[in-house]
C-alpha positions in Angstrom: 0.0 0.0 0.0 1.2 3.6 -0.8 0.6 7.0 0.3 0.0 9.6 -2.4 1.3 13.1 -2.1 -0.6 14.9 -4.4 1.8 18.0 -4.2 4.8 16.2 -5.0 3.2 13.9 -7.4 4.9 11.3 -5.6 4.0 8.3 -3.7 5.8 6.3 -0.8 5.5 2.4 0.7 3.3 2.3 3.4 5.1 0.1 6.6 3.2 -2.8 7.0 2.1 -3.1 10.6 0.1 -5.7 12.8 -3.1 -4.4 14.4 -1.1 -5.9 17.9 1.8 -3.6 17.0 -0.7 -0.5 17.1 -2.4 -1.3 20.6 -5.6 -2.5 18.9 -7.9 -5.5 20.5 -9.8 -7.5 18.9 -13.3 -6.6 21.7 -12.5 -3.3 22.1 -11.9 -1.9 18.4 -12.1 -4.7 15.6 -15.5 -5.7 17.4 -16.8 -2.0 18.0 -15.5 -0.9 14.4 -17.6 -3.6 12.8 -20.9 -3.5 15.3 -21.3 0.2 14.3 -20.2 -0.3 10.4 -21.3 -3.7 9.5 -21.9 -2.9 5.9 -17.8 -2.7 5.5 -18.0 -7.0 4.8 -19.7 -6.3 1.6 -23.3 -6.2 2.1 -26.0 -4.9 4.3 -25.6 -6.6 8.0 -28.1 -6.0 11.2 -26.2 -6.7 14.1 -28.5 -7.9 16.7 -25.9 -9.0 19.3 -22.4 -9.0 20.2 -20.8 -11.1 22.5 -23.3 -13.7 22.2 -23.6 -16.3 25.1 -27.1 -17.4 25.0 -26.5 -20.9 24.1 -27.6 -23.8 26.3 -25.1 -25.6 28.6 -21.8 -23.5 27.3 -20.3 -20.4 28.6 -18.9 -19.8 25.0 -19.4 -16.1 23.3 -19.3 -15.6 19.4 -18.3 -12.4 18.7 -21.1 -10.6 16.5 -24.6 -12.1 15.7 -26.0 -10.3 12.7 -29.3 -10.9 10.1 -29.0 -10.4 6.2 -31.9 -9.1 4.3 -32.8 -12.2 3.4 -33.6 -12.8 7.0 -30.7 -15.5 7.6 -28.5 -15.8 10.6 -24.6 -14.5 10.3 -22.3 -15.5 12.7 -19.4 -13.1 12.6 -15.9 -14.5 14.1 -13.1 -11.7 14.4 -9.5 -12.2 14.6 -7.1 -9.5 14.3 -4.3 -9.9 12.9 -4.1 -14.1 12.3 -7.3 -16.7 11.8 -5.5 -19.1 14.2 -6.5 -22.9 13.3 -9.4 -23.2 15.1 -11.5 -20.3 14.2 -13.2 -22.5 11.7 -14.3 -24.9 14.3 -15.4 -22.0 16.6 -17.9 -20.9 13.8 -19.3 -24.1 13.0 -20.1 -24.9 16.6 -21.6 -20.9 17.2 -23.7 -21.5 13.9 -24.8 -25.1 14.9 -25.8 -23.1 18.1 -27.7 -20.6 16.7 -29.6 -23.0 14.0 -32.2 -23.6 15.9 -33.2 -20.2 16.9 -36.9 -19.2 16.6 -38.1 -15.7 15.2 -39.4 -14.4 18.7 -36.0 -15.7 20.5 -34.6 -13.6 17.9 -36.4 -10.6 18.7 -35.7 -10.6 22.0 -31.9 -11.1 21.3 -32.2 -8.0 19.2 -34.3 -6.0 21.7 -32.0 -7.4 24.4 -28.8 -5.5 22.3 -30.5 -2.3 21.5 -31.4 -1.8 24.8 -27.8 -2.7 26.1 -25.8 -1.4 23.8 -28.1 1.4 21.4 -29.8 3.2 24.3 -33.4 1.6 23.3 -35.7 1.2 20.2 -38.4 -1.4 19.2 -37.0 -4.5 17.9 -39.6 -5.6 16.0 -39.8 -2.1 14.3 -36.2 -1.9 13.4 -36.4 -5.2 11.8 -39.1 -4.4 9.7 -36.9 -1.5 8.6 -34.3 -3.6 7.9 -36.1 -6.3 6.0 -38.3 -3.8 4.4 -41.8 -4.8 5.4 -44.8 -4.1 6.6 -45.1 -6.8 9.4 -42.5 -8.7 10.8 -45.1 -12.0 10.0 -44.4 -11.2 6.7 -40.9 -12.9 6.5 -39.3 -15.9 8.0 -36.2 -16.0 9.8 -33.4 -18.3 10.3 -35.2 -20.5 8.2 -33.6 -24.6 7.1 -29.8 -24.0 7.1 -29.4 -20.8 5.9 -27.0 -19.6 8.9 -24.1 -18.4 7.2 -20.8 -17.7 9.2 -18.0 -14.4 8.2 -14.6 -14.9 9.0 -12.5 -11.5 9.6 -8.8 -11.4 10.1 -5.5 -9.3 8.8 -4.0 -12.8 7.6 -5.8 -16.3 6.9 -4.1 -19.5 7.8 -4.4 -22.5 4.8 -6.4 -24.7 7.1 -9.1 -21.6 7.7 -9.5 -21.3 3.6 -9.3 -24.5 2.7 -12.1 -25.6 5.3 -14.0 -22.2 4.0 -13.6 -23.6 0.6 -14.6 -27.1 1.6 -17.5 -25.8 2.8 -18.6 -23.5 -0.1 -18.7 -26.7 -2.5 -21.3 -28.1 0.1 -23.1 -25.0 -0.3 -22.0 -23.8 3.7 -22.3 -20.3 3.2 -18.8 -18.9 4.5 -16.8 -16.0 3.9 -13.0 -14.7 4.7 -12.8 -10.5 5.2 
């Protein structure tokens, strides 16, 4: 990456740095950076929870929760600056979690976040915002298997992309940012 310097016509190598090197954490910034800008993965995201723990029997967290417009669950794993190896099997497991999820538990996940974390608002409103209807009985969500996991990170191992690819020819909807 360069920097331009439009006065001297010139441009000059950026210094690669890691986000560690800069002070950043993955909660506190990566997290925050993508719960208040969701639409910077490519498409239009409604976070409806971060820091996810509501699953039975497990004290595990996934890191952001979001719905597409097409109503669909995405589970959002974020490393900073390397995917690790397991981050794969963390999704899988968060998504198997959330599978089962019912439109009402959903709603109150949302409504549970905006009152946490957005000082407020009507769930059910802002999802029909969001989805672009009348009446929230109007659409289905979560719906079969259409959970779909993100994978964000500075710098993807082979076993992350090779499992991600794996399961895109099973029609798994994954995705590296």
């Amino acid at each position: 990456m360069f920097r331009v310097d439009r006065s001297s016509n010139r441009i000059s190598r950026l210094t690669q740095k890691r986000f560690g090197d800069l002070a950043l954490r993955e909660r506190d910034h990566l997290q925050e950076w993508l719960a208040n800008q969701p639409d910077a993965l490519g498409e239009e995201l409604l976070i409806i929870q971060k820091e996810f723990d509501g699953f039975e029997e497990t004290r595990e967290r996934l890191d952001l929760l979001a719905l597409d417009k097409d109503g669909n669950l995405v589970v959002i794993e974020n490393k900073l600056d390397d995917s690790g190896r397991d981050v794969t099997w963390q999704a899988l497991k968060y998504t198997a979690y959330v599978s089962s999820l019912k439109k009402t538990q959903i709603v109150d996940i949302y409504q549970q976040y905006l009152d946490r974390f957005c000082g407020g608002g009507n769930a059910v409103t802002r999802l029909c915002e969001f989805l672009e209807v009348e009446d929230l009985a109007e659409v289905s969500l979560n719906r079969d298997n259409d959970q779909r996991m993100f994978f964000i990170a500075a710098h993807f191992r082979r076993e992350v992309t090779a499992t991600v690819l794996w399961l895109l020819s099973r029609g798994i909807q994954a995705k590296c940012c």
